[in-house]
C-alpha positions in Angstrom: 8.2 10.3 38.9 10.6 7.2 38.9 10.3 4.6 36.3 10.7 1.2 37.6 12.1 -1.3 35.2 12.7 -5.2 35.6 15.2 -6.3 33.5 15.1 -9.7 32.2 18.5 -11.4 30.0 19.6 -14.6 30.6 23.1 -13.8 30.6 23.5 -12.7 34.4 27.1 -10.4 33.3 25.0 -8.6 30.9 21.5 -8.3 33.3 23.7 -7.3 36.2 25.7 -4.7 33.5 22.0 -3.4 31.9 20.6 -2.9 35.6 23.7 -0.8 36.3 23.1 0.9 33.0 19.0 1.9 33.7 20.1 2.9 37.0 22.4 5.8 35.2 19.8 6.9 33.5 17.8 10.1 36.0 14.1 8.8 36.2 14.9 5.4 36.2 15.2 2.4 38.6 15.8 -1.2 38.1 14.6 -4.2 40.2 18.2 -5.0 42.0 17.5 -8.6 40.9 17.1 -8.9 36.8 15.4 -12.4 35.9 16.9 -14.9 34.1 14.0 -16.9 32.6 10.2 -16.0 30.9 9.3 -18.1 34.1 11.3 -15.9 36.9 10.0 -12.9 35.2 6.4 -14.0 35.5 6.7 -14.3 39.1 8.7 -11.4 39.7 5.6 -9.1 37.7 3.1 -11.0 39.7 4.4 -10.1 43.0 6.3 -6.1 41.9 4.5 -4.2 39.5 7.0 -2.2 37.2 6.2 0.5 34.4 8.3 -1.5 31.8 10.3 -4.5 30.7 13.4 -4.6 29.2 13.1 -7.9 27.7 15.8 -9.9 26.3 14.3 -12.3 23.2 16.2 -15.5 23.6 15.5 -16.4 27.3 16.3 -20.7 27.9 12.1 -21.0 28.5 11.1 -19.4 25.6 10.7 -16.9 23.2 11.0 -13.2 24.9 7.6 -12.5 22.9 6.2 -15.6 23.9 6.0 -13.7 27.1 5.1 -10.5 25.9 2.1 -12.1 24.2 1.1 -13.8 27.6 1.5 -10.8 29.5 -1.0 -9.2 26.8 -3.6 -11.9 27.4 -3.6 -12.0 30.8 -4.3 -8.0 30.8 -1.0 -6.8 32.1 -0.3 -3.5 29.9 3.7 -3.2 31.0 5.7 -1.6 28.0 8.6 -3.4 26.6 11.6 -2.6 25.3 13.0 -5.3 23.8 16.9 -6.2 23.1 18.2 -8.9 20.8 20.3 -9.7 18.2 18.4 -10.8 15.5 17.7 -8.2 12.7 14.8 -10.4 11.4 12.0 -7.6 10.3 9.0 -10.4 10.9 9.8 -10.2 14.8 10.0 -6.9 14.8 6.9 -6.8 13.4 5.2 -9.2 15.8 6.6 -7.2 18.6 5.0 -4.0 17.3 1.4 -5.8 17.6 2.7 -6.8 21.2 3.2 -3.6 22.5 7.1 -3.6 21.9 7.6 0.0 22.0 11.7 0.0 21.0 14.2 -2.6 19.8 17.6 -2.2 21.1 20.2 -4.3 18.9 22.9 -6.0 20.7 25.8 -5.0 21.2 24.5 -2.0 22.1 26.4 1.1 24.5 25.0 3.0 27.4 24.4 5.8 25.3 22.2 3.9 23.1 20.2 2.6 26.0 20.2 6.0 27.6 18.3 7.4 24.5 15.9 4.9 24.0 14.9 5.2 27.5 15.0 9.2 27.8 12.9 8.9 24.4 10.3 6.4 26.1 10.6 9.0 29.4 9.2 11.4 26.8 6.6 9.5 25.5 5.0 8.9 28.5 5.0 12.6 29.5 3.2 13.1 26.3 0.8 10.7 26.7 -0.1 11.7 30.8 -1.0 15.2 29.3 -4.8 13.8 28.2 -6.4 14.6 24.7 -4.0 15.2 21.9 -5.5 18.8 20.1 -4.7 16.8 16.5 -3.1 15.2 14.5 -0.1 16.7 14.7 0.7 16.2 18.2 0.0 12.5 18.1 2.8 12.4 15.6 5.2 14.2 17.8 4.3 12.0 20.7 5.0 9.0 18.6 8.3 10.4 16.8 10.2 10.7 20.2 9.9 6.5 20.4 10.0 6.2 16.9 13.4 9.1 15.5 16.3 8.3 17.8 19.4 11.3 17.4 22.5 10.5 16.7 24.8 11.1 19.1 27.0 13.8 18.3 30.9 12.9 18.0 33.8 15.3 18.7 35.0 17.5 15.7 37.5 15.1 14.0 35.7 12.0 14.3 33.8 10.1 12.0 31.0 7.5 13.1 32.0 4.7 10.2 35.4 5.2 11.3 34.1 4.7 14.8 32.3 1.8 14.1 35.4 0.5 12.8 37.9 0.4 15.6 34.4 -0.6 17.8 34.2 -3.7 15.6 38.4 -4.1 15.8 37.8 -3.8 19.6 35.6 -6.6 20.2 37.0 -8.7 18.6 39.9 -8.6 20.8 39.3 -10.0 24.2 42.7 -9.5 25.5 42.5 -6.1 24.4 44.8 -3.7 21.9 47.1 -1.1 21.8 46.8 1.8 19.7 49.5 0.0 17.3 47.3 -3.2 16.9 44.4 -1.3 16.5 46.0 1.0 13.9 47.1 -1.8 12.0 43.5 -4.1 12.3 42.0 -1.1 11.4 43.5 0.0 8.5 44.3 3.3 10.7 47.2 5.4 11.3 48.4 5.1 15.3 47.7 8.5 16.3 44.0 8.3 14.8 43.2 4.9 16.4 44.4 6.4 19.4 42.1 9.1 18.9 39.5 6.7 18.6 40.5 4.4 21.5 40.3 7.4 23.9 37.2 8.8 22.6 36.0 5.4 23.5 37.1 5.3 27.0 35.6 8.6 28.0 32.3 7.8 26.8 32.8 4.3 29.1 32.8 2.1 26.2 36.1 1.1 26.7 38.8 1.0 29.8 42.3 1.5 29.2 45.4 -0.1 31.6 49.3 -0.2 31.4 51.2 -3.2 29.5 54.2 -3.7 31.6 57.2 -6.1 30.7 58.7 -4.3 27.5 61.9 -1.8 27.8 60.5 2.0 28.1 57.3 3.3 29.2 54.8 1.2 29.3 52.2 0.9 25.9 48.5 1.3 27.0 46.2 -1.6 26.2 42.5 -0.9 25.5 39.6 -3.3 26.5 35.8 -3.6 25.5 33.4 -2.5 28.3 30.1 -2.9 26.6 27.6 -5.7 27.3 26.6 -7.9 24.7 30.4 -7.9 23.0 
């Protein structure tokens, strides 16, 4: 069974980039037209009913759980998944009572995304199957929303490392090459480059030719991921 999703971010480069990103997901399918606003989102749920909401917080009507609470009240049981940037504990607290069932924390990648959402697949498969037999399957239901995995790097990498030449990365709208990154980074060129490249095969990152210097051209690496 498909899960139909209706993004809503206010940023219309990042909703058109997190529609193509639910759409890679298998068992998923966004609305082709994310809303903008608390207020386009209302009248896109009262007209196409969807199985969940991935709900940026800072819409320009409102807070994101502003409209979470008013979807409670007015009895519509939608999930939410909600993404923002703020790391403020008291929200996410609120949005627990709401029926937030995951935070995703911007900038986030598509392999982030793609967990929280193969995790959430889960959970509703768990909870279709009726009667839990005790307690411990509720807790196993709840762990796949709750326990995200790591994603596994190759042998050779390290994720602070990572998180490292990600951080150099984005700051760098122009892009880098491996020698700029090294030298942000603190890095040695081959192991940026190692980086760089792991980056670009996971789609994280594209990668294009600098022309205009004597020799073969120097590859320049750019930021893919929304929210940078």
């Amino acid at each position: 069974m498909t899960i139909r999703v209706l993004v809503v971010e206010d940023d219309p480069v990042a909703a058109d980039a997190h529609v193509l990103y639910v759409n890679r997901v298998p068992g998923f399918e966004a609305l082709p037209r994310p809303a903008h606003s608390a207020a386009e989102a209302r009248r896109t749920l009262d007209r196409t009913p969807v199985d969940l909401i991935l709900l940026d917080l800072h819409l320009p009507d409102g807070h994101g759980l502003h409209l979470a609470r008013s979807l409670r009240a007015s009895g519509n049981p939608t999930d939410v998944i909600a993404v923002t940037s703020a790391r403020d504990l008291a929200v996410v607290r609120e949005g627990v009572s709401l029926g937030v069932v995951q935070y995703v924390l911007k900038p986030f990648t598509f392999a982030t995304l793609r967990d929280r959402l193969t995790r959430y697949a889960e959970f509703r498969t768990a909870a279709a199957e009726g009667e839990a037999t005790g307690q411990d399957e509720v807790d196993r239901a709840l762990a796949t929303l709750r326990a995200p995995s790591p994603a596994a790097l190759p042998k050779g990498l390290s994720g602070p490392t990572l998180e490292r030449v990600i951080r150099t990365l984005r700051t760098a709208p122009d892009g880098l090459t491996a020698t700029a990154a090294a030298q942000s980074a603190g890095l040695s060129r081959i192991t940026a480059r190692r980086y760089l490249e792991h980056l670009v095969e996971t789609a994280r990152a594209a990668r294009s030719p600098q022309y205009g210097h004597v020799g073969r051209p120097e590859l320049v690496y750019r930021w893919l991921a929304p929210g940078a």
